[in-house]
C-alpha positions in Angstrom: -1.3 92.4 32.7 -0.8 91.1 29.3 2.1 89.0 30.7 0.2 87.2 33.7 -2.6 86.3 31.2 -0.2 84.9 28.9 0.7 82.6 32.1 -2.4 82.0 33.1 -3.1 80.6 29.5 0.4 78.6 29.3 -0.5 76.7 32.9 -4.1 75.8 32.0 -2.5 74.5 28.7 -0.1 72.3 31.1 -3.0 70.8 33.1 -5.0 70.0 30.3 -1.5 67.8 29.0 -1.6 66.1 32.2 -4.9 65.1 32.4 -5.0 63.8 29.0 -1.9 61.7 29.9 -3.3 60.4 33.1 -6.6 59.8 30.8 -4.4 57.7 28.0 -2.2 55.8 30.8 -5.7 54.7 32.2 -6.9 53.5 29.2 -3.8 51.7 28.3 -3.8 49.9 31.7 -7.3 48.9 30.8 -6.8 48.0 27.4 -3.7 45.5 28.2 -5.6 44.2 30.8 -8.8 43.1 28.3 -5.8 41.8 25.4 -4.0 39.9 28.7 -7.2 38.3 29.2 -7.9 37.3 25.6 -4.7 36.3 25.2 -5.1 33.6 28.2 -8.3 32.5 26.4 -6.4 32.2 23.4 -4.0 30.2 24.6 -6.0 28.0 27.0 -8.8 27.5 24.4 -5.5 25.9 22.3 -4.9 23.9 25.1 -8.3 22.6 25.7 -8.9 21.9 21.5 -5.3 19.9 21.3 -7.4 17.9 24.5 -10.8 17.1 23.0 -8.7 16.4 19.3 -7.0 13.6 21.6 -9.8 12.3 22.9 -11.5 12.3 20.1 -8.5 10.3 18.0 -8.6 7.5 21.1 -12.1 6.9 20.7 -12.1 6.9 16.7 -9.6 4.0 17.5 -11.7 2.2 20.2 -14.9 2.3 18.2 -13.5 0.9 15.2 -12.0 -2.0 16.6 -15.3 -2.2 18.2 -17.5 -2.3 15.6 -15.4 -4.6 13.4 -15.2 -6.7 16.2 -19.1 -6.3 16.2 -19.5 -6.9 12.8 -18.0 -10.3 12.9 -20.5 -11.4 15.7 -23.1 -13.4 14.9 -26.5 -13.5 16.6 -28.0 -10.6 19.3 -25.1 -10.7 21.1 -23.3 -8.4 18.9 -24.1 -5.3 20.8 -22.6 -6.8 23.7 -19.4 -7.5 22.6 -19.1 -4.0 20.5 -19.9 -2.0 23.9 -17.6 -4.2 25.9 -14.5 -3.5 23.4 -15.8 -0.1 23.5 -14.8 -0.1 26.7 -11.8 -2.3 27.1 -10.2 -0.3 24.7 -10.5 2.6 26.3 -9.0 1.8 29.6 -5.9 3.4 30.7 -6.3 5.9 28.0 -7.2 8.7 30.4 -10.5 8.9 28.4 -12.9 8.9 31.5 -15.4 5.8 30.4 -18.4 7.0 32.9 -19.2 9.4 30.5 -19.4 7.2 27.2 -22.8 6.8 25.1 -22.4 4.0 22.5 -24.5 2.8 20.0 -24.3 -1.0 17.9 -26.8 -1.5 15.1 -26.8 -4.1 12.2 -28.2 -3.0 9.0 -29.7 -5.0 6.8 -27.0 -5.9 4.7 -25.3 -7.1 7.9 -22.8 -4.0 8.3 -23.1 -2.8 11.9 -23.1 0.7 12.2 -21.9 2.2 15.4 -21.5 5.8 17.2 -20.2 6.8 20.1 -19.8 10.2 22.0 -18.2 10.8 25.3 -18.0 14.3 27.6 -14.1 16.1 27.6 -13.9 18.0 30.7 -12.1 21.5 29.9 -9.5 23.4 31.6 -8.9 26.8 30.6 -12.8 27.7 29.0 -14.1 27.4 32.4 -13.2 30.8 32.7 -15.8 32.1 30.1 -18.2 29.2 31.9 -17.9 26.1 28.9 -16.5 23.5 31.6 -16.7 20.8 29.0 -17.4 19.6 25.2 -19.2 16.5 23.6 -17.0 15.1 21.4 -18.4 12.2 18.9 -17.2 9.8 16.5 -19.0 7.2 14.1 -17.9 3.5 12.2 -19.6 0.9 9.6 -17.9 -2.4 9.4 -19.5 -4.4 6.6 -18.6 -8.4 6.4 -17.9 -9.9 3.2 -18.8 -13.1 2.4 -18.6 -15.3 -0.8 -19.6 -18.9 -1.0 -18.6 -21.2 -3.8 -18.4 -24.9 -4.1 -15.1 -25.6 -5.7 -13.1 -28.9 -6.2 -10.5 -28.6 -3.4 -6.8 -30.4 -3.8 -7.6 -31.6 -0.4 -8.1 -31.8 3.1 -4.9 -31.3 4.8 -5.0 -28.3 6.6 -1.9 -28.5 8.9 1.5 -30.3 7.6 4.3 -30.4 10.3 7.3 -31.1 8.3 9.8 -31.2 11.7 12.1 -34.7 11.8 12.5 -34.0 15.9 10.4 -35.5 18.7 8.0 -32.9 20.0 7.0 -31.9 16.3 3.0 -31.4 17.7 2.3 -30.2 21.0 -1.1 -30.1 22.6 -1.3 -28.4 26.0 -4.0 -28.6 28.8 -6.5 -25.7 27.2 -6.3 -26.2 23.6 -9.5 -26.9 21.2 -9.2 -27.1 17.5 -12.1 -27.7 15.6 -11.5 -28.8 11.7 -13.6 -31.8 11.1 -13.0 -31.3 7.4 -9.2 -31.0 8.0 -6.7 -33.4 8.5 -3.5 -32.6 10.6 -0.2 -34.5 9.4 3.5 -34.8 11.2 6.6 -35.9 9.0 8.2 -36.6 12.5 9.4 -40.5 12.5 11.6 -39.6 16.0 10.1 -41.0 19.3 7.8 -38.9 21.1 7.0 -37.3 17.2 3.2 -36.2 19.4 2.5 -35.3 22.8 -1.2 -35.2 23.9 -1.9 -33.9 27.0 -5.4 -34.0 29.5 -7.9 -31.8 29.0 -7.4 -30.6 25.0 -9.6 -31.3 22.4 -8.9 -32.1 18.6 -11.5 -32.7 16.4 -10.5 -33.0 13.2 -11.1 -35.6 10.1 -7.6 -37.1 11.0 -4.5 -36.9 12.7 -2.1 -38.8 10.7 1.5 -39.0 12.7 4.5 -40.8 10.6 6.3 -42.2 13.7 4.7 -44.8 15.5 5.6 -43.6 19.2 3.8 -40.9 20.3 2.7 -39.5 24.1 -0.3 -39.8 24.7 -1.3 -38.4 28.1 -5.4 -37.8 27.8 -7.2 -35.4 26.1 -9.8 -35.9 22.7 -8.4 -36.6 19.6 -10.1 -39.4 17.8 -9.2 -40.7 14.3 -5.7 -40.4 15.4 -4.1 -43.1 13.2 -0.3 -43.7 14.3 2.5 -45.1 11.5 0.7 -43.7 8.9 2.1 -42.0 5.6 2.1 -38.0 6.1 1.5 -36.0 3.2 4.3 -34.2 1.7 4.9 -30.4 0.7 3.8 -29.7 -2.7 5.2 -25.8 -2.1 8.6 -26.5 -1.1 10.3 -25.9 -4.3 6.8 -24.6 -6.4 6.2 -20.9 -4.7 6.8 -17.6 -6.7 10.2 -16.5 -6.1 10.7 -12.9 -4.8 13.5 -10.2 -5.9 14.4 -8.5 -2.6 15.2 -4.8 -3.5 16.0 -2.3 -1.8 14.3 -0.5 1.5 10.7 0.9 0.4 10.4 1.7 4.3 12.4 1.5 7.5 11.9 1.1 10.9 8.4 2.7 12.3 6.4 3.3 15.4 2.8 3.3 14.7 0.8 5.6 17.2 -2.2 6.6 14.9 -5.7 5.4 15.8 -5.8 4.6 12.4 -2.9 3.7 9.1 -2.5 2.5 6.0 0.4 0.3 4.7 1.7 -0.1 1.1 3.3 -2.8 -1.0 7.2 -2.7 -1.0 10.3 -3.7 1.1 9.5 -3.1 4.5 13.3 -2.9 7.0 13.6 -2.8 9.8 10.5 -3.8 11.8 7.8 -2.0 12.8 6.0 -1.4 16.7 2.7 -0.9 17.0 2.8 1.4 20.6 -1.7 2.0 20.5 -3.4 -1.2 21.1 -6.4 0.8 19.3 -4.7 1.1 15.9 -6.4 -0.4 13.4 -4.1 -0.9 10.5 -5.3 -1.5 6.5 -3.2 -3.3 4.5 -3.9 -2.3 0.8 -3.5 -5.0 -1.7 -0.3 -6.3 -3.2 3.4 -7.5 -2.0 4.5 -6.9 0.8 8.5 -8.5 1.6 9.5 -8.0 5.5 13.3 -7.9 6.4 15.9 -7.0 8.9 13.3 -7.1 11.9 10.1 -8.4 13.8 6.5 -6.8 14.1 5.4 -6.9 17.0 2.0 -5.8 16.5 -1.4 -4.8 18.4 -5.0 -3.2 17.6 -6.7 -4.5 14.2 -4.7 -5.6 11.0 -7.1 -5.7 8.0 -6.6 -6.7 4.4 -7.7 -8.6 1.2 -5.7 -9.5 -1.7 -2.7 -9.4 0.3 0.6 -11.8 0.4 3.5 -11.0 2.8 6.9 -12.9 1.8 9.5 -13.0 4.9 12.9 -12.2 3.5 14.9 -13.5 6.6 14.4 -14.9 10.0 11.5 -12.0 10.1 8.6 -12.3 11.6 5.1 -10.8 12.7 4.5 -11.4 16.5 1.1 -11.0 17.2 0.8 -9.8 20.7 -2.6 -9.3 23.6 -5.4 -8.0 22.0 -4.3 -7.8 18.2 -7.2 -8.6 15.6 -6.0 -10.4 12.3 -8.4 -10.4 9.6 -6.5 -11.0 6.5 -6.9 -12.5 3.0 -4.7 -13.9 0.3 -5.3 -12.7 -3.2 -7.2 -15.3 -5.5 -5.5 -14.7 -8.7 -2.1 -13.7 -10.4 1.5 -14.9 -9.2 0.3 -14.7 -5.4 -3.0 -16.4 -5.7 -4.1 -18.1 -2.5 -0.4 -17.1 -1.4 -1.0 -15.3 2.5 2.5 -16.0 3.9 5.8 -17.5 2.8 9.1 -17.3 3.5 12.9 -18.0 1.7 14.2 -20.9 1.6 17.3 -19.9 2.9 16.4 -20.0 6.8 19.3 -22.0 8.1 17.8 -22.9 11.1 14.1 -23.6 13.0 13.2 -20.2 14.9 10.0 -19.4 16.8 6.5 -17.3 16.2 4.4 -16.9 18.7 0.8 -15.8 18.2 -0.1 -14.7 22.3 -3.2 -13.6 23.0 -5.1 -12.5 20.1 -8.8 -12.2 20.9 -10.0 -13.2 17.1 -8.5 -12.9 13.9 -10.1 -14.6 10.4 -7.1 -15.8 7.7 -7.4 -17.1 4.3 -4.9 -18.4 2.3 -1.6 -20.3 2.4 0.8 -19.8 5.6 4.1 -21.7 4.2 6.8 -21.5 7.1 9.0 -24.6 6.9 11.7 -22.9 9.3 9.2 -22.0 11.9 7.9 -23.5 15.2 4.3 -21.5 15.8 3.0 -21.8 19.3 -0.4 -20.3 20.0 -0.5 -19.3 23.1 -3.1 -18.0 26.0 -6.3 -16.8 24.6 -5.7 -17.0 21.0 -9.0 -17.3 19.7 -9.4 -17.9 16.0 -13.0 -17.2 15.0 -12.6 -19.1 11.6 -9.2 -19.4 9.9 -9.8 -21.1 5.8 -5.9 -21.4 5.3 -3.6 -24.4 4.6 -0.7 -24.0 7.3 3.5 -25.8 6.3 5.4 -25.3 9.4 8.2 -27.5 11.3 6.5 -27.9 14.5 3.2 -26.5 16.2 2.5 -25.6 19.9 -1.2 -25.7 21.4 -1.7 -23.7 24.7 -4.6 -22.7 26.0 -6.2 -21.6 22.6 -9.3 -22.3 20.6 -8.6 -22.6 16.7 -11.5 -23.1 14.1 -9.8 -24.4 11.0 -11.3 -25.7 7.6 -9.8 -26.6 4.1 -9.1 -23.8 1.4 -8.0 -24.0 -2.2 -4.6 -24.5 -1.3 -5.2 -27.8 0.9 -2.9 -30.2 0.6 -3.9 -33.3 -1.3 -4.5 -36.6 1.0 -7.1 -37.8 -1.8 -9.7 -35.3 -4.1 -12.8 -33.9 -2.4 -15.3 -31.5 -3.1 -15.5 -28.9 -1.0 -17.3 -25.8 -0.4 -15.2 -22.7 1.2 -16.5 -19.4 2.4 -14.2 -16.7 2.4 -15.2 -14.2 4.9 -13.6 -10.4 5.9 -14.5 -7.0 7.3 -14.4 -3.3 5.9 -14.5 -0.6 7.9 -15.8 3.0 6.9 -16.2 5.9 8.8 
């Protein structure tokens, strides 16, 4: 009897094993099931924040090209353009735009202020029921603007120093307004100026060495033909520059926003976001072995950039220049120059850029510059040396700076004008 007991003890001991194992097997099940399901929100919730970080960086990027551009607006319509480069920038960024709020406001120190906040649609947290996140971003562009009456070395804003025919071009399209400048052309060859229909060139004179010029239509009074052209004070005068070695090689910029530094800069640099808006900080910069070819918003003051070689900054559709030459030290009033050992004439085109503001001396004796479709210069207060000039379809405001080339002594009063942006 003792025996069967002892059984009858061992098999309810068994059954109580298996039930507690069918009991922990359940639970496991349930438990890897819950973990399997947080680890999917984990990982989609991951997925989802790399999204909205994204969308967030393009539209950092959009609104401060915005508001800068803003900023430099004058009069009401200000808000207009901000909202419109709001959106322009945007496009093709896979940021959906029917879903932007955007704000423009000028403060009363004339900084515009702006905001904006779009709606990221999310993939993964629709799970849990978030289908999408606001993401919002803010910018303060503040113009600066000093005013001082100072006694100018002259009026000659532009001085072609090309011996060939064809040293000034003027294509159907082009405006230039500098009626305090005067624009001069070494050029004795026949054909030194070609003026075609429908351009306009206001300007205080247009003084062409050569006698034989074509002049197909267009506006361009107090053209005076034979005349004795300035020549370039800067040719043998301008700081010379110790080329060291590489500081920085070759880059692709893809960041909404970046900051250069002074040095050697090899190697050329791309600029693959049209929403970039780069900050120059101030001091020397020497460009060698290869082209910029940039896009988005360059920005600077007290800045100089000397081109070592055949170098050269090709401003492409929809890049902003606003830019300004240092006012004292060895660089003062410098903006760009090049060496003097460019064997030969080579191009730089400016295409496209929807407004840019310059100040200082542009000294590129080895260059043709042709600005092309849609260039739009809101107000450019720079002396340019260059061997020949192109005008497309462009519209170029131009007065005297300090460096102005001297055609006689006037007194003139300069405002230098430029942008900072803040976040």
């Amino acid at each position: 009897m003792m025996s069967g007991h002892r059984i009858s003890e061992r098999s309810g001991t068994l059954l109580d094993l298996r039930k507690l194992a069918n009991d922990l097997h359940g639970s496991i099940g349930v438990i890897m099931a819950i973990a399997l399901v947080a680890l999917v929100l984990a990982v989609g919730a991951a997925v989802d924040l790399a999204q909205a970080l994204r969308a967030r960086e393009i539209l950092q990027g959009s609104l401060d090209q915005a508001t800068i551009r803003a900023a430099l607006t004058t009069g009401s319509g200000y808000v207009d353009t901000g909202r419109a480069t709001l959106a322009a920038n945007l496009t093709d960024t896979g940021v959906a735009e029917e879903n932007l709020n955007s704000s423009f406001v000028r403060n009363n120190d004339g900084s515009v202020s702006g905001s904006a906040t779009i709606t990221v649609p999310l993939s993964f947290m629709g799970i849990i029921g978030i289908n999408d996140t606001s993401v919002g971003v803010t910018a303060k562009a503040t113009p600066k603007t000093s005013t001082a009456t100072t006694a100018a070395a002259g009026t000659v804003c532009i001085l072609l120093t090309s011996k060939n025919s064809q040293a000034l071009l003027v294509n159907s399209g082009a405006v230039v307004n500098a009626s305090n400048c005067e624009i001069h052309v070494q050029s004795s060859a026949s054909g030194a100026a070609i003026f075609n229909s429908g351009t306009t060139i206001n300007s205080k004179k247009i003084c062409i060495k050569s006698a034989s010029i074509i002049d197909n239509g267009g506006t361009h009074p107090n053209l005076e033909k034979g005349c004795s052209p300035a020549s370039d004070p800067y040719a043998s005068t301008l700081p010379a520059v110790t080329v060291r070695s590489c500081t920085y090689n070759s880059r692709n910029i893809d960041a909404a926003t970046y900051t250069f530094q002074p040095g050697v800069h090899c190697g050329g640099v791309n600029f693959n976001n049209s929403r970039t808006v780069s900050t120059f900080s101030p001091g020397l910069y020497i460009i060698k072995g290869g082209d910029w070819n940039i896009r988005g918003t360059l920005q600077g003051t007290d800045v100089t950039f000397y081109f070592a070689d055949t170098s050269k900054f090709q401003f492409n559709s929809g890049a902003g220049t606003y830019l300004k030459a240092p006012t004292t030290g060895n660089y003062a009033n410098i903006l760009m120059y090049e060496t003097t050992a460019n064997s030969y004439v080579s191009q730089w085109p400016w295409n496209d850029s929807p407004g840019h503001t310059l100040s200082g001396l542009i000294h590129l004796p080895s260059r043709q510059l042709t600005m092309n479709s849609g260039m739009t210069a809101a107000l450019d207060q720079v002396t340019v040396v260059a061997d020949s000039l192109i005008l497309n379809q462009t519209t170029w405001n131009l007065s005297p700076d300090t460096s102005a080339i001297s055609n006689g002594t006037t007194t003139t009063t300069t405002t230098n004008s430029g942008v900072f942006l803040s976040h």
